[in-house]
N, C-alpha and C positions, 0 to 999 in steps of 0.2 A: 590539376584538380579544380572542379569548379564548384566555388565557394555559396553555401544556399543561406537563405532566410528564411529562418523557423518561429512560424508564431501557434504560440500551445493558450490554449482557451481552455480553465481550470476556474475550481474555487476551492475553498477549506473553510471550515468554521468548527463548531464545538457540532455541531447540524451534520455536517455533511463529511466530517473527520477532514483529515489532510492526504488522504495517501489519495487522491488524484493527484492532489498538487506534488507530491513529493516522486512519485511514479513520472510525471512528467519532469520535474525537475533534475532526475536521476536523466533522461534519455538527453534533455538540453546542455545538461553538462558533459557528456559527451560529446556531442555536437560542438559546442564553446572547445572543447581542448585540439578538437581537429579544422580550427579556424571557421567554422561557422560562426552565423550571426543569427541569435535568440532573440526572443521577447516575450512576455506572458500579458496574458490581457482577461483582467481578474476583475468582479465586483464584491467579491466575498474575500478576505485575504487579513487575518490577521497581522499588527504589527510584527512581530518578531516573523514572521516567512517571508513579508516584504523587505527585512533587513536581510535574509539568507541571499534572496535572490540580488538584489542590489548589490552585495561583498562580493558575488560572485560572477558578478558584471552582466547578468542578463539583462535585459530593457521591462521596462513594464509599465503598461498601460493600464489603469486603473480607469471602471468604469463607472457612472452614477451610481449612488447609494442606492438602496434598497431596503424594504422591511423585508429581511430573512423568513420570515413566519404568514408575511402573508401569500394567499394564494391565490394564482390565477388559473385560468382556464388553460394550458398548455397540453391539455390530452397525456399528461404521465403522472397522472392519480399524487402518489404520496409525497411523488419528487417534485411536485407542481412549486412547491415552497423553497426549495432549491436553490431555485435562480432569482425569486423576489422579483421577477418583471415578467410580461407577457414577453412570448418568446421574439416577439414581433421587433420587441423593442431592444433587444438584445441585440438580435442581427442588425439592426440599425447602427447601432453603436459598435459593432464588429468591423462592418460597411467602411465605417470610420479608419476606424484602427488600419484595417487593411489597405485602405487605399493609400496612405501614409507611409506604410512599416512596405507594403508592397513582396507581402512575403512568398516563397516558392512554395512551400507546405504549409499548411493549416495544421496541427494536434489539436484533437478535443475529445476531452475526457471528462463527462460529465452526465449524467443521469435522467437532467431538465430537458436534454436536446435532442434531436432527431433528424429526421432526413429533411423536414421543414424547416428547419433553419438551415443546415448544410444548403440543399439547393439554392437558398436566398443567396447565401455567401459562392457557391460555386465560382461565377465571371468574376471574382475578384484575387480569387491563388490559383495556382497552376495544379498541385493534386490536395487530399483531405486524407488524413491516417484519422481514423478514430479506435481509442481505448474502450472495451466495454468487456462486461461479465456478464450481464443480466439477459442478454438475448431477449429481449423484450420489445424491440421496436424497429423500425426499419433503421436504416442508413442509406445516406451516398455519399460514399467514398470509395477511394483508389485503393488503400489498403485497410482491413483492422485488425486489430490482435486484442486477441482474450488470453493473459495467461496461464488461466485457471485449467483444472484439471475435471473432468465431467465425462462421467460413461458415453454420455452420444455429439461428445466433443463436434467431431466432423460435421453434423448434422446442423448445427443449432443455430447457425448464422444461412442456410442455404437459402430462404426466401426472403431475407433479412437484407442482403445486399445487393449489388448489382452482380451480374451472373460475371463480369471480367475482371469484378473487387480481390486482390490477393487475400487471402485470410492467413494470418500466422498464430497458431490456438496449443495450446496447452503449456506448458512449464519451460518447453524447451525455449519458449518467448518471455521468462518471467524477467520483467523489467528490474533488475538489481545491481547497484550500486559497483563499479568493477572491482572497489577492495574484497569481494565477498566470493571471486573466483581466486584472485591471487592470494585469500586466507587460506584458503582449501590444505595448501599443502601444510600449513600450522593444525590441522585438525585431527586429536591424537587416536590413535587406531582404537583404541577400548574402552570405555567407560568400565571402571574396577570400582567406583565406590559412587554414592550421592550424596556430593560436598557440596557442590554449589549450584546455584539456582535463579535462573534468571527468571523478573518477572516484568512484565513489558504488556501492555494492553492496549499502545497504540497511542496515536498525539494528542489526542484529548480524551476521551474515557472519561466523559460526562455522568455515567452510571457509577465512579468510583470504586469499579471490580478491583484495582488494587489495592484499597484499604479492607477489603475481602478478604482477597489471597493474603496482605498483611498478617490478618489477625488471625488465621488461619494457619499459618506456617512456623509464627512466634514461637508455637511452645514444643513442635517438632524437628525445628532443625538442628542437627549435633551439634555440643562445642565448640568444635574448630569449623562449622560451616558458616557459609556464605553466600548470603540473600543480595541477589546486585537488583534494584529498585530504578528502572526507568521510566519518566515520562515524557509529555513534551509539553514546548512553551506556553500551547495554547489548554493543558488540560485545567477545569477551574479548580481543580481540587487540589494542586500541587503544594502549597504550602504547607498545607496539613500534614499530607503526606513526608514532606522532608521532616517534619518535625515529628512524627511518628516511628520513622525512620530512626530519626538520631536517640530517641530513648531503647533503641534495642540494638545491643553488641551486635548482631550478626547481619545488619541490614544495612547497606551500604545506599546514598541515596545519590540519582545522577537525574540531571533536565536539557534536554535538546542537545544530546551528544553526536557526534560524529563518526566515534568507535564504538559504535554498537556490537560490529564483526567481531572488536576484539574479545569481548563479552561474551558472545556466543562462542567463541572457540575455547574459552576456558570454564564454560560451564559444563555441566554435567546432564542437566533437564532446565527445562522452561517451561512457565505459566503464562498465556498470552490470547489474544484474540486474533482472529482468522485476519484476511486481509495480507499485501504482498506481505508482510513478513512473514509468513505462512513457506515463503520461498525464500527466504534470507534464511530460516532457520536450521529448511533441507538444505540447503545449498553446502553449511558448514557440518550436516549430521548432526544439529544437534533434537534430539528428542522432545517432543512438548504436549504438553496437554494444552487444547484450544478452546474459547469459548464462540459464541456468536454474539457479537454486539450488535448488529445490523440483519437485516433479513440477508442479504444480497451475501451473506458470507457462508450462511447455512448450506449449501450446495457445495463451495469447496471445501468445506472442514471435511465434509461429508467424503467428498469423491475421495480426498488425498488421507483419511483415517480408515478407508476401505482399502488401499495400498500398503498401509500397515505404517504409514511414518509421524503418524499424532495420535493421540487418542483425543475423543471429541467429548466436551464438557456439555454440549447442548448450549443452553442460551443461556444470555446472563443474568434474565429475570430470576432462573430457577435456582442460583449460585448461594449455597450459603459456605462460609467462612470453614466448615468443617468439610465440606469437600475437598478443598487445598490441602488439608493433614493426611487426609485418607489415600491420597493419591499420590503423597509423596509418602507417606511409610508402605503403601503397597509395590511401589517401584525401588525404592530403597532395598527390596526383597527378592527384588526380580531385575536383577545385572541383566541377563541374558535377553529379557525382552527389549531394555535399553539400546543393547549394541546393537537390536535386529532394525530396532527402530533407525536407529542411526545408519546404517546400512544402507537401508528404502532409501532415506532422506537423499541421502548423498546421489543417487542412482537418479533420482528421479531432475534434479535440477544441476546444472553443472554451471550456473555461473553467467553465461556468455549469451546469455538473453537480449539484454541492452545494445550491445555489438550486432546483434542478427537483429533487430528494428532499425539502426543508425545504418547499417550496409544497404537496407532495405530501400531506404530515404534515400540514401545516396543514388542506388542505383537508378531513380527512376526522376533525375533532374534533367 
């Protein structure tokens, strides 16, 4: 077997969420357990992701500071703020990276970039995967995968990349964690009642949708139920939230867990935002209502609640705290639409996503 060098170009922030970085970091650790060699090459990167990657022995190249907020001319309108540098100077400093780290694949997952930087970067790796949803802008690369799900799926990248680029598009590529195919067979055939209830909005959830669903489910869930409250390290609001948490019996509070899977296979429904856990959720059958935190998610809630396996909350500007009760004593009432929901779910994503990118990479060193 011949051993590759994987450098994945990410960022996260409270701005930009984490699920590029953690989508990429789900495919690297992959990679890492079958003797490859990682590195990430971040200028946006919270401490506590910096400490995941490190424990977990990737490499990482941190690049000059930036103001997050400010904007340059980069031709990608709202995500110009993104990257905090002209894209020029980006690839500059990649330039760097590369020619040191010397890596066989390039991953880059990011919104700020385009096929104008790719080309800068081309003479320096051997091929370029890009991660995208948005179909919005050109690329050059050898491979990319969208794992979203979209009525004119096939279509959407056709003048978008090079005419001999692989494209790997819909769910059957969702990049997800491998405990979340080997939960599967833990996943119990019926939902009988609505006891417990995950709520989960993503690693940072700067809008504080779950002190939303909080106060919204407080005075609905039965006696013996159970509200499981996750966030992540980077959301600003978590304090409150665990303290909000601990004055009510039936809400249990957790922050940058790793058994997420477990969670989901013992709940019954989920409150949550679009984004891949949208595919952690089908993968275990579990049922959820979705909101949209980001424009760029409005399109999958969309396609995957026209499948029949979410229902879709809309956006989170339009969220009040009484929609979380409503939607949980209307499903409380309807088992049968639960299980169907659950059904879809399971049908539609099977796990083995991550694997079909990593063979993908493999095969083409």
């Amino acid at each position: 077997m011949i051993f590759m060098k994987v450098l994945f170009r990410c960022d996260a922030s409270t701005i930009i969420g984490i699920g590029h970085f953690m989508r990429c970091l789900t495919i690297a650790d992959q990679l890492r357990a079958k003797g490859h060699i990682t590195a990430f090459s971040s200028r946006h990167l919270p401490e506590g992701l910096i400490a995941i990657l490190r424990n977990k022995g990737h490499l990482l190249f941190l690049l000059t500071s930036a103001q997050v907020h400010e904007k340059f001319n980069n031709g990608r309108g709202q995500y110009d703020d993104w990257l905090g540098v002209p894209w020029i100077v980006d690839a500059e400093e990649n330039k760097e990276v590369m020619k040191s780290f010397k890596p066989n694949w390039l991953v880059v997952d990011h919104y700020s970039l385009d096929c104008h930087w790719e080309d800068y970067l081309c003479p320096f790796v051997d091929k370029i995967l890009v991660i995208d949803d948005l179909a919005d802008r050109n690329h050059r690369c050898n491979v990319l995968v969208d794992q979203n799900l979209y009525l004119n799926m096939e279509e959407r990248y056709k003048f978008l990349v090079p005419s001999n680029c692989i494209t790997l598009l819909g769910p059957r590529y969702a990049i997800l964690r491998s405990e979340f195919s080997q939960k599967r067979i833990q996943v119990k055939k019926n939902i009988n009642r609505l006891q417990r209830i995950l709520v989960f909005f993503g690693g940072s959830d700067h809008r504080n949708i779950t002190r939303t669903a909080i106060h919204g489910l407080q005075d609905v869930i039965p006696e013996n139920g159970i509200v499981d409250v996750v966030v992540g390290t980077s959301n600003p609001h978590k304090y409150m939230i665990k303290q909000l948490c601990s004055q009510l019996n039936s809400f249990r509070y957790y922050e940058q867990i790793d058994f997420i899977s477990d969670l989901m296979v013992k709940a019954d429904f989920s409150f949550g935002a679009g984004g891949s856990s949208t595919w952690e959720r089908c993968c275990l059958g579990l049922p959820s209502a979705l909101v949209s935190i980001a424009d760029n998610q409005v399109p999958l809630i969309e396609g995957v609640s026209q499948q029949g396996a979410i229902l879709n909350l809309g956006s989170a500007e339009s969220l009040k705290s009484e929609c979380f009760a409503e939607i949980f004593i209307k499903m409380a009432k309807d088992i049968n639409s639960l299980n169907l929901m659950k059904k879809i779910g399971l049908s539609l994503v099977d796990g083995l996503g991550t694997e079909r990118v990593v063979n993908t990479l493999e095969s083409y060193v």
